[in-house]
C-alpha positions as CSV (number, residue, x, y, z in Angstrom):
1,X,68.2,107.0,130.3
2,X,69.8,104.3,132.2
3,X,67.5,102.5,135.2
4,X,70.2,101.5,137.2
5,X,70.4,103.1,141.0
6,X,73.2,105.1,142.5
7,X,76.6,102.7,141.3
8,X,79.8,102.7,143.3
9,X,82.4,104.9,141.3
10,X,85.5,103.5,142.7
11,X,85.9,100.1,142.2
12,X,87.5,99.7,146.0
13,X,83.5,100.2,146.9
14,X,82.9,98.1,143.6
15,X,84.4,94.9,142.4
16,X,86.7,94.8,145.4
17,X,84.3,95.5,148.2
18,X,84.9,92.0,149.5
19,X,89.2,92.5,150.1
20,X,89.5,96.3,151.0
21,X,86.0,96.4,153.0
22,X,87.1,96.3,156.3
23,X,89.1,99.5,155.6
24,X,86.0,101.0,155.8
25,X,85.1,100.9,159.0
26,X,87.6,103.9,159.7
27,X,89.3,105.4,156.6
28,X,85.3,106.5,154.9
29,X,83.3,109.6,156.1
30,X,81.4,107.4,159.2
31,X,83.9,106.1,160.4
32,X,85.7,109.9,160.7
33,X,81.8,110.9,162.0
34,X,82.4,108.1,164.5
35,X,85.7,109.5,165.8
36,X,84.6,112.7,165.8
37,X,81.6,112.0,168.0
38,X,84.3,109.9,170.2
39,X,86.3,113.0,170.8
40,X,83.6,115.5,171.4
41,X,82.2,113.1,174.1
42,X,85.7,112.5,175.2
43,X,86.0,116.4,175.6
44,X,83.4,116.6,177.1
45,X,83.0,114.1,179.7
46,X,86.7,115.4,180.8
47,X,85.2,119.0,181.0
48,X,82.6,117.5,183.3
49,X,84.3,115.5,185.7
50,X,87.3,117.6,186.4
51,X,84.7,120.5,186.4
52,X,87.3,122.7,184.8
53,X,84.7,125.7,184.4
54,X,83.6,125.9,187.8
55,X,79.9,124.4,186.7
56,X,79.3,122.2,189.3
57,X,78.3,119.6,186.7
58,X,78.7,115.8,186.9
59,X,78.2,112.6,185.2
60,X,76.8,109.3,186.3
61,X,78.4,106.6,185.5
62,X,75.5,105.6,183.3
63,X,75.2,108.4,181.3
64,X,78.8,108.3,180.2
65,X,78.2,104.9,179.5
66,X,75.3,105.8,176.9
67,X,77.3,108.9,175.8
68,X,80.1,106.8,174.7
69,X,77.7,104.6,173.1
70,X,77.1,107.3,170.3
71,X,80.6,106.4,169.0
72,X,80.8,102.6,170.3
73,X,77.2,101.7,168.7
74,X,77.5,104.1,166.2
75,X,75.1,103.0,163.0
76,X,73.8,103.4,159.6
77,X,71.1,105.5,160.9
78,X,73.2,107.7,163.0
79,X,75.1,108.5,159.4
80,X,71.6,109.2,158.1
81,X,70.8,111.4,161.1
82,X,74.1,113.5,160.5
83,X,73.9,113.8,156.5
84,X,70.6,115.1,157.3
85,X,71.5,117.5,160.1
86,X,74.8,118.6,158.0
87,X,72.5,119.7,155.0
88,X,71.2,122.8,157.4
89,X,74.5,123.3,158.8
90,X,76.8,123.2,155.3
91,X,79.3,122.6,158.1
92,X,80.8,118.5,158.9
93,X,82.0,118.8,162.3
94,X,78.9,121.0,163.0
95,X,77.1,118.5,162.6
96,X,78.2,116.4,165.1
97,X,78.1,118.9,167.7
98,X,74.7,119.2,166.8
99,X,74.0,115.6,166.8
100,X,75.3,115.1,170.3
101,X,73.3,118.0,171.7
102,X,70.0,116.3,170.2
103,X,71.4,113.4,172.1
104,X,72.0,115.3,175.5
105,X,68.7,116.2,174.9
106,X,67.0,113.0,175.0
107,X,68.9,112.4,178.3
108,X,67.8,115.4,180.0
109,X,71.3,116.8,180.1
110,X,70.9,119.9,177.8
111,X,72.6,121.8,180.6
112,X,76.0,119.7,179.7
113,X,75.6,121.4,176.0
114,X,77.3,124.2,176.2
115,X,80.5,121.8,177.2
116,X,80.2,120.5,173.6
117,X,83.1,121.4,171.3
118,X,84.0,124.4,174.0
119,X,86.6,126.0,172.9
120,X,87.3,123.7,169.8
121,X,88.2,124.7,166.5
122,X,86.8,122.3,163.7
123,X,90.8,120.9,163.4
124,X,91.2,120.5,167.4
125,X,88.5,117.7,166.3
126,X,89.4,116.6,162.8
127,X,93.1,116.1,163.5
128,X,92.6,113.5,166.5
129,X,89.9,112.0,164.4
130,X,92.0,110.9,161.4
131,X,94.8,110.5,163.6
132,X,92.9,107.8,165.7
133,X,91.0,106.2,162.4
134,X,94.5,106.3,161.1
135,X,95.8,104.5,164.0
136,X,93.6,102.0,164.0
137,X,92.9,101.2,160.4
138,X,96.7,100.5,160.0
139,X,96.7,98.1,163.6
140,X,93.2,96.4,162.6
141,X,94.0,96.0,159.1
142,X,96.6,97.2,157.2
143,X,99.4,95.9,159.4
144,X,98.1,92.4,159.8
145,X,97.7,91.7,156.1
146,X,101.0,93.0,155.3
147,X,102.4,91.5,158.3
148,X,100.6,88.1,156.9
149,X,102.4,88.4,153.4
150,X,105.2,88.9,154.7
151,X,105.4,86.0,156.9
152,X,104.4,83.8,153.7
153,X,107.6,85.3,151.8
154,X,109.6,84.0,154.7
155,X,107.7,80.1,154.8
156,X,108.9,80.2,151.2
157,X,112.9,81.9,151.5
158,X,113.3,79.0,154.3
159,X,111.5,76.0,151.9
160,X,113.3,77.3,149.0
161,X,116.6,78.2,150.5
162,X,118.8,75.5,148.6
163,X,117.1,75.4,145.4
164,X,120.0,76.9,143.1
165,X,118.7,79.1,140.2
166,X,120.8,80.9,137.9
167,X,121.1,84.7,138.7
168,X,120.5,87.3,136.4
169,X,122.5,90.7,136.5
170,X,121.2,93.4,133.8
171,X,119.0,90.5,132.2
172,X,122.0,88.2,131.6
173,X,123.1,85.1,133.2
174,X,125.7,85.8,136.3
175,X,126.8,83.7,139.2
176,X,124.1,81.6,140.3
177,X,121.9,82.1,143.9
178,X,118.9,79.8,145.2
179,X,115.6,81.0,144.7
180,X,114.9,81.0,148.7
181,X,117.8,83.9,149.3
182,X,116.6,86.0,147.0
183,X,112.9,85.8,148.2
184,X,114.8,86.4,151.2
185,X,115.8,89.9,150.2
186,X,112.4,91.1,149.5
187,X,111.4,89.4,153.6
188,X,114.0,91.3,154.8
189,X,113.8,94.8,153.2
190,X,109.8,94.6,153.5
191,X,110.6,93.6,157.3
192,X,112.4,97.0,158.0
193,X,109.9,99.4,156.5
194,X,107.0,97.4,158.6
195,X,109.6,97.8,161.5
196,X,109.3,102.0,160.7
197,X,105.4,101.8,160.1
198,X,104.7,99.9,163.3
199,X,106.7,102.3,165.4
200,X,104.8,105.7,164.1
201,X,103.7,108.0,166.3
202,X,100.7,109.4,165.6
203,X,100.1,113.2,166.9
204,X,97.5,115.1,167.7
205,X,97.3,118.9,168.9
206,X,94.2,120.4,171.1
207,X,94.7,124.3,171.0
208,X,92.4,126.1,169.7
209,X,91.9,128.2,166.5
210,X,95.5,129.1,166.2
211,X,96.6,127.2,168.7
212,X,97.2,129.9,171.5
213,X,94.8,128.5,173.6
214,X,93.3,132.5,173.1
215,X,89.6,131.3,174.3
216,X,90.2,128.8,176.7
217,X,92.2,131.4,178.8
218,X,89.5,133.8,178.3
219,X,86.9,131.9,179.5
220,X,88.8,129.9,182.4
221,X,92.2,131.9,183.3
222,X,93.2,129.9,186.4
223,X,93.1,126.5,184.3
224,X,96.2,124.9,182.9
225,X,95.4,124.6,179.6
226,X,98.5,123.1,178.0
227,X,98.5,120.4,180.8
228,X,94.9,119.6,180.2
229,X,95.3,119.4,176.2
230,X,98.5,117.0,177.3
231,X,96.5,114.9,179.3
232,X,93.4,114.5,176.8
233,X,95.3,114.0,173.9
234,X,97.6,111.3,175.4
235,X,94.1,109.6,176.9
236,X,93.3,109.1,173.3
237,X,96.3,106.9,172.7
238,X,97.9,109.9,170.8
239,X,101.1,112.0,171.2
240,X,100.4,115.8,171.9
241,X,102.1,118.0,169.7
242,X,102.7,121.3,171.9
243,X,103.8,123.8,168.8
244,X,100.8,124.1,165.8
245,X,99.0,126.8,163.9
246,X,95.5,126.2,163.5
247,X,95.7,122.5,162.1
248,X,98.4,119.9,163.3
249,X,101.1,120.1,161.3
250,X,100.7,116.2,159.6
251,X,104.1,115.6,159.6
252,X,103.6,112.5,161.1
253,X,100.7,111.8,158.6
254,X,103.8,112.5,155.8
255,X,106.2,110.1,157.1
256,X,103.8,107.3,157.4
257,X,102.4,107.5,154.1
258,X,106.5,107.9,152.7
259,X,107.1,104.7,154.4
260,X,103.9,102.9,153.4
261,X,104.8,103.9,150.1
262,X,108.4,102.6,150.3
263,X,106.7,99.3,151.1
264,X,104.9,99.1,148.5
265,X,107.4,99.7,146.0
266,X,109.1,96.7,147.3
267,X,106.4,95.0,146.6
268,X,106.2,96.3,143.0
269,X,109.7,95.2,142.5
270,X,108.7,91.8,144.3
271,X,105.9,91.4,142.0
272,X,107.8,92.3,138.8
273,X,110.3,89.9,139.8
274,X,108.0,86.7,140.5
275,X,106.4,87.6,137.2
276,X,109.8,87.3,135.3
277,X,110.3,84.2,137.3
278,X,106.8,82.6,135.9
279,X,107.9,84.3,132.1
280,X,110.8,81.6,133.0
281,X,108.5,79.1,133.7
282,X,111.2,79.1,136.8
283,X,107.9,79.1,138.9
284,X,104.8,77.1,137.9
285,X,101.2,78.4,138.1
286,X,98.9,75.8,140.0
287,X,95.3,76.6,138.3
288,X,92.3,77.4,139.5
289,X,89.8,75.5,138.9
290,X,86.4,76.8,137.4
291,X,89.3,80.0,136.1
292,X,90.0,81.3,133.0
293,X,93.1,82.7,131.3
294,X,92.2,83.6,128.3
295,X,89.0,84.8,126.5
296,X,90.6,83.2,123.7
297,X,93.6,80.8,124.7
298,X,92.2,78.2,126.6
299,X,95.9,77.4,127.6
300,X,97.3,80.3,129.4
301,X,97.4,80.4,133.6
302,X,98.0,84.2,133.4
303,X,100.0,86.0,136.1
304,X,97.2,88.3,137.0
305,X,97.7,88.5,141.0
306,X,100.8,89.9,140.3
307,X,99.8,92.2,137.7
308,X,97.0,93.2,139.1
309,X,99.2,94.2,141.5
310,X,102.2,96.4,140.1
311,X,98.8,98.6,139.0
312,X,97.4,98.8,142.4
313,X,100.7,99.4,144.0
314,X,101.2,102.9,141.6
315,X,97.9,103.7,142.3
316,X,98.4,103.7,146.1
317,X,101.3,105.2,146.3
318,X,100.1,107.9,143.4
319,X,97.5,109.3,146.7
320,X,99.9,108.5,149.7
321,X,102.4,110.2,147.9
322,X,100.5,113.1,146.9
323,X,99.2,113.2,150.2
324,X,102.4,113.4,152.1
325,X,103.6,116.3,149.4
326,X,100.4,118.3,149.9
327,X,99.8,117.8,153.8
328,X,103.5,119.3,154.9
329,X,102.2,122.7,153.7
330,X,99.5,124.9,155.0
331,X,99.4,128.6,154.2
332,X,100.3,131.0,157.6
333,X,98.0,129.6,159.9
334,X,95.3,127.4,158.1
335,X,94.3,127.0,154.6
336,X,91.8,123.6,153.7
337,X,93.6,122.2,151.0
338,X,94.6,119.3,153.3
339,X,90.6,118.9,154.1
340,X,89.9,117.7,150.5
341,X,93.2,115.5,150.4
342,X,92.7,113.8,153.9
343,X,89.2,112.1,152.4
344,X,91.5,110.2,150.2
345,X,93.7,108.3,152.7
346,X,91.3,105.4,152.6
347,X,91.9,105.2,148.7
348,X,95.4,105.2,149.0
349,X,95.5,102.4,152.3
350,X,92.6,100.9,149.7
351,X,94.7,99.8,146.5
352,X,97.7,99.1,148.6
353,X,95.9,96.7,150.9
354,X,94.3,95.2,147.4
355,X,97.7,94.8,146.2
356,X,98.6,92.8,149.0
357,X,95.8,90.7,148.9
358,X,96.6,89.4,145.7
359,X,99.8,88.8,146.3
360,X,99.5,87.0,148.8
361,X,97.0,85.0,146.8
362,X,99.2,84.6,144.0
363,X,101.7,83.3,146.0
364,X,99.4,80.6,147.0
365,X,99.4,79.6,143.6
366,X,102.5,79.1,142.5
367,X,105.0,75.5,142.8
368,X,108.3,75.8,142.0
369,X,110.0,74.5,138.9
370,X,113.0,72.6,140.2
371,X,114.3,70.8,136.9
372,X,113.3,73.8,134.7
373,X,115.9,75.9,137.3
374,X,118.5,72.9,136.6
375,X,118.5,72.8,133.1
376,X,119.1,76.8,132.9
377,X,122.2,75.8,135.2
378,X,123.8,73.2,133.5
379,X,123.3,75.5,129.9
380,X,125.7,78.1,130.8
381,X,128.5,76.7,132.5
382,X,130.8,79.6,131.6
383,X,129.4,81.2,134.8
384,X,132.1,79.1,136.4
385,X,134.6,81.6,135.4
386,X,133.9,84.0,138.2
387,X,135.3,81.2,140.1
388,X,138.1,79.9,138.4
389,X,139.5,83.5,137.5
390,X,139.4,83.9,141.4
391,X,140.9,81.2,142.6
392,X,143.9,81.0,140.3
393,X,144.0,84.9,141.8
394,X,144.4,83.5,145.3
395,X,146.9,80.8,144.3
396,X,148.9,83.6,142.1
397,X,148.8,86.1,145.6
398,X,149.9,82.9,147.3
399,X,153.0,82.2,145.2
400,X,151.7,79.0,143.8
401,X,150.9,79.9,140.2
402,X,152.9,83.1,138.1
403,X,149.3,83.0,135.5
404,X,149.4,86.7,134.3
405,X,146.1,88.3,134.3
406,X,143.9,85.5,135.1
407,X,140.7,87.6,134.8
408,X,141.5,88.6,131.1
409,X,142.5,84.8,130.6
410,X,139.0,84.1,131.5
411,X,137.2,86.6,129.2
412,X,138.6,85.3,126.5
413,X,137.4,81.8,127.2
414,X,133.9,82.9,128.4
415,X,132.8,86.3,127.7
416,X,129.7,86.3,125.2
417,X,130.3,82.5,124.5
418,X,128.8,79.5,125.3
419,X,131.0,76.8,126.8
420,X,130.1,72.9,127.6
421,X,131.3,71.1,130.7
422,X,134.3,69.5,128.5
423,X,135.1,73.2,127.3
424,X,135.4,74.2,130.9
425,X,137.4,71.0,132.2
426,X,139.7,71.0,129.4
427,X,141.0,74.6,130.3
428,X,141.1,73.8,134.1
429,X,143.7,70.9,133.2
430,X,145.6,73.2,131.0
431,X,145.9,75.8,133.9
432,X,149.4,76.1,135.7
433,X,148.0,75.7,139.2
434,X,148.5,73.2,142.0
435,X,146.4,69.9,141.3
436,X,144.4,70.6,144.5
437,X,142.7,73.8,143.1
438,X,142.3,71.9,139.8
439,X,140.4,69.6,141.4
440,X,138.2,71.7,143.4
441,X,137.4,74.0,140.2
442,X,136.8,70.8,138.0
443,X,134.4,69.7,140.8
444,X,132.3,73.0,140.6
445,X,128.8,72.9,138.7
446,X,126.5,75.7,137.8
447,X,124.0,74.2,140.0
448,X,126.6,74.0,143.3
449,X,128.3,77.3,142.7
450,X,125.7,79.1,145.4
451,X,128.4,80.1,148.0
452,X,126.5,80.8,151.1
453,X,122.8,81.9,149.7
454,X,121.4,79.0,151.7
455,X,122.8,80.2,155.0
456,X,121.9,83.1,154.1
457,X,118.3,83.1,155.1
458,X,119.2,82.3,158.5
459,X,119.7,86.3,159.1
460,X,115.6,86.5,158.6
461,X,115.3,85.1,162.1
């Protein structure tokens, strides 16, 4: 029997404790305990000071500073306290209500604990609680690293903006680009879905068990209810959401992962693409030193960042999309299938934000290959033909040349062939076209064919 103690299972708590860790801090089970205890005291100090049950109660400004210390301070031993109270109860948000009563206790204030949880279903609590972990692990983490990459991916579209490269359309060679406008694609499509993901609104509903507000009129008929939930949920830094069954309906949490999922398969195609790039030995890998390759090739620099990657990038958008399919539905007014699912959003945010760590890493470690690029160029000059098919094309619309068919005069010089410089200036001086398109054709390389790619990256700012 093995000696070993209690080993993480997923390898985001394992090997890559050290890059998704932070993640932790809101998208595990204390940091939803912590939210939860921030809403309950939230709740409560509003049911207090606006005395909205007639109690005659009130709160010093002390004790609702050590009340909100339960969430602000919150600590290892306060997950203890509630994993041990939660083992009686069989019941998470229970718990907590439990746990802030002991706590009222220790203050003297056990006359406040009947305004704990009043009138709360377990998802008036749960659903501002992920929606504010939510909230914040995206701001505090998420965002910033992906807004980090991002920003690295434009550094290199500007400093590689007139570096021409040879384009590749379904694998073979095509008119040429530079290597800094099509990085630049991948800036600006990633740009947009950060655009969406920053701009989320995050909802939250306060309602009751079927959202009727059924009790709260019961027990306080005169009180606005509806403008109170507004009020409480918007002084969480949420949107309220007036129309819900039991459980908010998590459209909001569907869209977000949807879009956090588009961006990541952006990424995947980004990382695909820099890997064929490296296959090309277009981009060189600067090593490591102290790394290794190869358990058996001393040689290789392998393109693990990016592959490591493409795997992390299906993983996290195998949850978040999941989750967005499964969280849309919830039978008639409440079932807890999204109870289970919600517990995996950390995963999901988990592998993405690993995925973007090593990209961003791997990016570090890469120089680009500037006379590898040039010598792919200038070996398939019959790329050229794009151009020289189209401009005898303008000079034919123009009157200046009666060619017939210029694009099927091309094909036959070019297509499946491989043609030299001489080849290509030898036909251009057997063309019937006016001398000053002959010599702007004859002055066309592979490597200066890049139309406007270079300004091009000046729509990123």
């Amino acid at each position: 029997m093995s000696k070993l103690s209690v080993q993480p299972l997923s390898p985001l708590d394992g090997r890559y404790r050290t890059q998704v860790g932070d993640l932790g801090n809101y998208l595990s089970e204390a940091g939803l305990n912590k939210a939860r205890i921030q809403v309950e005291i939230e709740w409560l100090i509003w049911l207090a000071e606006k005395d909205l049950l007639g109690t005659n109660t009130s709160l010093s400004a002390s004790e609702k500073t050590a009340l909100r210390a339960l969430a602000q301070d919150f600590s290892d031993a306060d997950v203890e306290a509630i994993a041990k109270i939660e083992a009686t109860t069989k019941h998470d948000v229970k718990a907590i209500e439990y746990f802030i009563r002991d706590a009222l206790e220790r203050m003297g204030r056990l006359d406040l604990a009947e305004l704990v949880h009043f009138a709360c279903t377990s998802e008036d609590i749960n659903n501002l609680s992920y929606a504010i972990t939510v909230k914040e692990a995206l701001n505090n983490v998420w965002l910033p690293r992906a807004i980090k990459l991002v920003s690295k991916l434009e550094g290199i579209a500007q400093d590689l903006k007139t570096v021409p490269m040879l384009s590749r359309t379904h694998g073979q060679p095509a008119t040429p680009t530079t290597m800094g406008k099509e990085i630049a694609v991948f800036v600006y499509r990633l740009a947009r879905q950060l655009n969406r993901i920053s701009d989320q609104q995050y909802l939250g509903k306060f309602s009751g068990a079927t959202g009727t507000f059924a009790a709260h009129v019961a027990a306080a008929p005169t009180v606005n209810w509806p403008a109170e939930s507004k009020a409480f949920v918007e002084h969480l830094g949420l949107i309220w959401n007036p129309l819900t069954t039991q459980i908010e309906s998590h459209d909001w949490q569907a869209e977000l992962y949807s879009a956090v999922s588009h961006f990541n398969r952006i990424l995947h195609n980004l990382a695909t693409d820099i890997w064929t790039y490296i296959s090309l030995n277009y981009f060189k890998q600067i090593p490591v030193a102290g790394a290794t390759g190869s358990s058996t090739m001393p040689h290789k620099v392998n393109p693990i960042r990016f592959e490591n990657a493409e795997a992390n990038l299906e993983l996290a958008n195998a949850i978040l999309d999941s989750l967005a399919h499964t969280l849309v539905t919830s039978r008639l007014q409440r079932d807890l299938t999204d109870s289970s699912a919600q517990r995996n959003i950390g995963v999901g945010f988990g592998h993405s934000l690993l995925a973007i760590d090593n990209l961003t890493r791997g990016l570090d470690e890469l120089a680009i290959n500037e006379s590898v690029l040039l010598a792919d160029l200038l070996d398939n000059w019959e790329v050229l033909g794009e151009a020289i098919q189209t401009a005898i094309r303008a000079d034919v619309a123009r009157g200046l040349s009666k060619i017939s068919d210029p694009y099927a005069l091309l094909k036959e010089l070019t297509r499946g062939k491989r043609i030299s410089e001489a080849d290509l200036l030898s036909f251009i001086d057997g063309l019937d076209i006016p001398s000053e398109t002959k010599d702007r054709l004859k002055a066309l390389k592979p490597n200066t064919y890049v139309g406007l790619a270079s300004e091009l990256t000046e729509y990123l700012k």
